[in-house]
N, C-alpha and C positions, 0 to 999 in steps of 0.2 A: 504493500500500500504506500506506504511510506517513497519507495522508490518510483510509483510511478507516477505520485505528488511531484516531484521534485521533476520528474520527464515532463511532464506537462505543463508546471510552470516553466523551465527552461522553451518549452515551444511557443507560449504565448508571449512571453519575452520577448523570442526573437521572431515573431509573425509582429510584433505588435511594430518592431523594431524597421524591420525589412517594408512593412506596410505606412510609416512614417515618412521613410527615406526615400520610398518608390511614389510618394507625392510630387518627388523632382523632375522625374523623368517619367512617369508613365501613369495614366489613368487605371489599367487594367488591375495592375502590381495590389493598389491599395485594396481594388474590391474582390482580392482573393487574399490579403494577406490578413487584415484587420479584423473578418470575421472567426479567421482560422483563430486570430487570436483570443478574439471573443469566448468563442468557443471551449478553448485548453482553459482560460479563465472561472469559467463558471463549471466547470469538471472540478476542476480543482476546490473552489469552493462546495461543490454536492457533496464533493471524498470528503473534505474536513465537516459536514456533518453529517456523516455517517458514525455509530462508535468505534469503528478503527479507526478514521479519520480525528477524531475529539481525544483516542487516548494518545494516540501519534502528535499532536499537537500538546496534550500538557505533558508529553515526554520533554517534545522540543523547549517547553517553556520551562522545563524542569531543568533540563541541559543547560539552557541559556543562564535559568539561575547559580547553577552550580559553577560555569564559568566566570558569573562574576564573582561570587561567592571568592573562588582562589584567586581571582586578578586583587579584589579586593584585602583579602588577607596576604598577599605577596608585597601590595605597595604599604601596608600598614608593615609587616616586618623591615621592608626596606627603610620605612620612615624612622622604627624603633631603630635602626642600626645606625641612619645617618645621624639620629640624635644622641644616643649611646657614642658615638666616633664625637661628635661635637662636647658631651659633655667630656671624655676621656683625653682630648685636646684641651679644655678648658682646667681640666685636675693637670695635666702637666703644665701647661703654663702656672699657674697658682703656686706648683710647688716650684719653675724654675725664678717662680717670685720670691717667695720668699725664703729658697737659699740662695740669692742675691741680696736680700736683703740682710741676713745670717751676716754674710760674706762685710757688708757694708758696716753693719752693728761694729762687728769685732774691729776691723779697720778703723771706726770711729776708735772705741774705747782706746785700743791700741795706741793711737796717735794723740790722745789727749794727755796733757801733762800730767805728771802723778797727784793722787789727790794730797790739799794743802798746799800746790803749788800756788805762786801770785796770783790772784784771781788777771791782773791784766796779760798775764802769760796765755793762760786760759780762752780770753775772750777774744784775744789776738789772734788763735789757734781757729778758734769757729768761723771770724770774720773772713779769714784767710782764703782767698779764689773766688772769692763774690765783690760785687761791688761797694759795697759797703767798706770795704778793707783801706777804701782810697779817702775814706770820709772820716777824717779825725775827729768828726762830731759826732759821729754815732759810736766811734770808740769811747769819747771821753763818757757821753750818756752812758753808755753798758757800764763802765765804771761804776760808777756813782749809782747807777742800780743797783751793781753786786755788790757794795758796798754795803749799804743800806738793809738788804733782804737777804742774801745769798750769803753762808758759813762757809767758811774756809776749808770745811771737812766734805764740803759738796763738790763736788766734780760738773763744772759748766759743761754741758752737752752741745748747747746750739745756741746762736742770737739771733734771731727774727726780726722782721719788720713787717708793719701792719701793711694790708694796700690801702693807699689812700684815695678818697673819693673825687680829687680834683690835682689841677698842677699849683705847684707850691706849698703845698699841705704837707708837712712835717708827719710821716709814718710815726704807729708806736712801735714799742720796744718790749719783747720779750726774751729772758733770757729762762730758757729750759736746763735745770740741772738732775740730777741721778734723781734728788726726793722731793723736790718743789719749785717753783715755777717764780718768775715776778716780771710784774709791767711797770711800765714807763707810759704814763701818755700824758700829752699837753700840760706838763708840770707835776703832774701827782704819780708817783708808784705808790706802790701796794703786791703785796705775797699773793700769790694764786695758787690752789690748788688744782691742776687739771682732772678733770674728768672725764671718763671714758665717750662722753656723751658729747661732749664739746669737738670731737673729730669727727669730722666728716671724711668720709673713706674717698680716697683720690682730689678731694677739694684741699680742703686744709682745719686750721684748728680759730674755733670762734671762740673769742671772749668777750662776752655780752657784746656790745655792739662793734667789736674791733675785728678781721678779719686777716688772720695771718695764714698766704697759703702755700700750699706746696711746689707752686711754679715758682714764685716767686723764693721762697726760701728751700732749695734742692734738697738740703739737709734736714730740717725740722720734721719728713716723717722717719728717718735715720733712727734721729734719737729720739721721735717718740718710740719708735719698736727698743734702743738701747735702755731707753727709761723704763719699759717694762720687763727688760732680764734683769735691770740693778733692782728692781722691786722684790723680785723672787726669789733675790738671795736674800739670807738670813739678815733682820733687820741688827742695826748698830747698836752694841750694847747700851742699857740702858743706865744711863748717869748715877755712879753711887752713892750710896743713902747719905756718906759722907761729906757732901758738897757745904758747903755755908750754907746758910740759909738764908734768903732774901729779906733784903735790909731796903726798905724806904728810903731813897735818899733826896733830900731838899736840899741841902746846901754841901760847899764844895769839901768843907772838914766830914762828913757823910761818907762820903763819899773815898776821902783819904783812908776812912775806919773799916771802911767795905773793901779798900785795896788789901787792906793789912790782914784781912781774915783769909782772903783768898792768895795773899804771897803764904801764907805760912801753911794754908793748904796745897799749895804748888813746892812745895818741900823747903821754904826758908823758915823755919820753925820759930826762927828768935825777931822775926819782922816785924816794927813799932813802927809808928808815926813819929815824922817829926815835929816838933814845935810849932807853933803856926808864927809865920813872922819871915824873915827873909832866912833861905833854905835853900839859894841857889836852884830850884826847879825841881829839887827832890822832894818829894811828899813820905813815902816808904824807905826805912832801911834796914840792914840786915849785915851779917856778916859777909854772906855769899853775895848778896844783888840789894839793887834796889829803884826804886819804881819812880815814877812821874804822873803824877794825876790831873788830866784835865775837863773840868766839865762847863763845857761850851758846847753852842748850838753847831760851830763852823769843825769843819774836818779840822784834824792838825796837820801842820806843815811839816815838811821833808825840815828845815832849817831846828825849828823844834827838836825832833827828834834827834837830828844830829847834835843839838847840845847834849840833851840827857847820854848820848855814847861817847860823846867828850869825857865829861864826867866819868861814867863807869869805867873807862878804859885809863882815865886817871887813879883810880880806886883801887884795879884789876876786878872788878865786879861784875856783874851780870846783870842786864839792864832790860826792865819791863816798862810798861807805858801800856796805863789804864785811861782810855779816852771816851767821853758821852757821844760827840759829833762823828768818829770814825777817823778818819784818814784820807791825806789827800795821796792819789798813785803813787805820784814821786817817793809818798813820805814811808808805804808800803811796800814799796819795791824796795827802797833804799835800804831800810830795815830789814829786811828780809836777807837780804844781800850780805848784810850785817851782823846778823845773827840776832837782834832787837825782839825780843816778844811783845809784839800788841796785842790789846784785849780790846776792844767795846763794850762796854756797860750801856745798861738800861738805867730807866732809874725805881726798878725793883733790886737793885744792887747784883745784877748777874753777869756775867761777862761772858764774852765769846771770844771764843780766837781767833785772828783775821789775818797770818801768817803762818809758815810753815815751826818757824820756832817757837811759836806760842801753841799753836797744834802740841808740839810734842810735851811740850809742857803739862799739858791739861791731861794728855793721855798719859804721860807717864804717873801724874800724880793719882789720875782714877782707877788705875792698874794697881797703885799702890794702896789707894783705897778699898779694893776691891780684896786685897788678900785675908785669909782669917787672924782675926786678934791675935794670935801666939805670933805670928809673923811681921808682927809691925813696929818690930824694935832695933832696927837697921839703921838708923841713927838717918839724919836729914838727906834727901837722893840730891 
């Protein structure tokens, strides 16, 4: 049946075909060809409804589904494979991201000064291959930022610049270190703590309205991925129960009696104040060192400092310098250079240390604080 469907549409076809074409050239052609096809036409429709003709037809429709049925499920498998290759492409790329980035992390840390170097060693180091490097005003600003917010025990990461919304607009300033953050804008800084939330993945990092981004500063997501391995190491021991205790200070003799608790917790045990009255610059002394206290709103000056290691080096003494205002570069690098320990005070009587000899100071003495009672009779370190 089936087969003679098929004969017989192919005749009507080609009668229908042959009786078309024979309109061109010949009248006779059509009125034999056109009926013939007529004819095979309506055959073929009698066979298909007949019940062989009806179950021959939903074979065919059956067939016809099952063909699409696998075209179907072939271009869905194809499509699951083209997308499985695309996501499989997308996991290597990813991963040849971020062991370049691994790669970059460690290169950073690598190359940054060891920690409690100069902070303007440091800040020198970040600026360094950008443009910013040429602008001795954004050096001196990052100073006086890290100054300000940034501990000497922090490790500067990166210095940023905000983008600005117009020409002429003075960008802010962020400087990103291992454990906290600080800005610089239009006159005010302030400590920031980043959060995860304030990056934007391939954009950059927003702080409230200030937009510091990754085109423009190449490094800043560097060290935000090195700021999160220095997180997950073990955090920095915590300060021993041992410390002074904070003392209110209002006036500059305060202040001198705040020096003398923490020289003699820094290992000068017999460390007194001196006299109030003319003292040549020295506020603290001791047998081993002795100190300079100033509490001013302004940084102190390199020429300051250099008196107080006049003196000590007159003495053979060892020379610290507890300051409210901080320090100007010169007067920090000089010191440093020197072997000079500086501190910074608040005025809850606590100091910090803002070189690499007052670092060791602080640590050797909380190590020292740190050992059990029966061991703490080693006489002054």
């Amino acid at each position: 049946m089936e087969t003679i469907q098929m004969l017989l549409g192919g005749l009507g076809a080609l009668a229908f075909l042959v009786g078309f074409v024979g309109m061109l050239f010949s009248e006779t052609v059509p009125l034999v060809a056109l009926p013939v096809g007529a004819v095979a036409a309506i055959t073929v429709w009698m066979l298909d409804a007949t019940p062989p003709g009806r179950r021959n037809t939903a074979r065919n429709k059956a067939e016809t589904a099952r063909q699409a049925g696998i075209r179907e499920r072939k271009a869905a498998r194809a499509e699951r494979e083209r997308e499985q290759e695309r996501q499989d492409a997308l996991a290597r790329e990813a991963t040849r991201a971020a062991q370049a980035l691994r790669r970059e992390v460690r290169e950073l840390l690598d190359g940054l000064p060891e920690r409690g170097a100069p902070q303007e060693e440091a800040i020198a180091y970040c600026l360094s291959g950008t443009g910013a490097a040429r602008n001795p005003r954004v050096q001196a600003e990052a100073e006086r930022l890290a100054r300000r917010h940034v501990a000497v025990d922090q490790r500067i990461l990166c210095v940023a610049l905000s983008v600005t919304s117009g020409p002429g607009k003075r960008p802010a300033l962020l400087i990103l270190t291992d454990r906290a953050a600080a800005v610089s804008d239009k006159g005010t800084s302030y400590r920031y703590d980043p959060d995860p939330g304030d990056v934007t993945e391939g954009w950059g990092v927003q702080v409230g309205d200030l937009l510091f981004s990754f085109l423009d500063n190449p490094r800043l997501r560097t060290a935000l991925a090195a700021r999160a391995e220095a997180a997950a190491l073990p955090a920095p021991a915590t300060p021993p129960a041992g410390r002074p205790e904070p003392r209110l200070i209002r006036t500059p003799r305060e202040a001198e009696l705040v020096a003398v608790d923490w020289m003699r917790y820094l290992g000068f045990a017999d460390a007194v104040a001196t006299p109030v009255g003319a003292d040549e610059g020295i506020d603290v002394i001791s047998e081993r060192g002795l100190a300079q206290v100033k509490m001013e709103g302004k940084p102190t000056s390199r020429p300051t400092v250099q008196q107080l290691h006049g003196v000590a080096t007159a003495e053979e003494k060892e020379a610290l310098f507890f300051s409210l205002g901080g320090y100007t570069s010169p007067a920090s690098t000089w010191a440093s250079q020197h072997g000079i320990a500086l501190f910074r005070y608040d005025h809850q009587g606590t100091p910090q240390a803002v070189n690499p000899p007052a670092l060791r100071l602080m640590e050797t003495a909380d190590a020292r604080a740190s050992e059990p009672a029966d061991a703490e009779h080693g006489g002054d370190a």
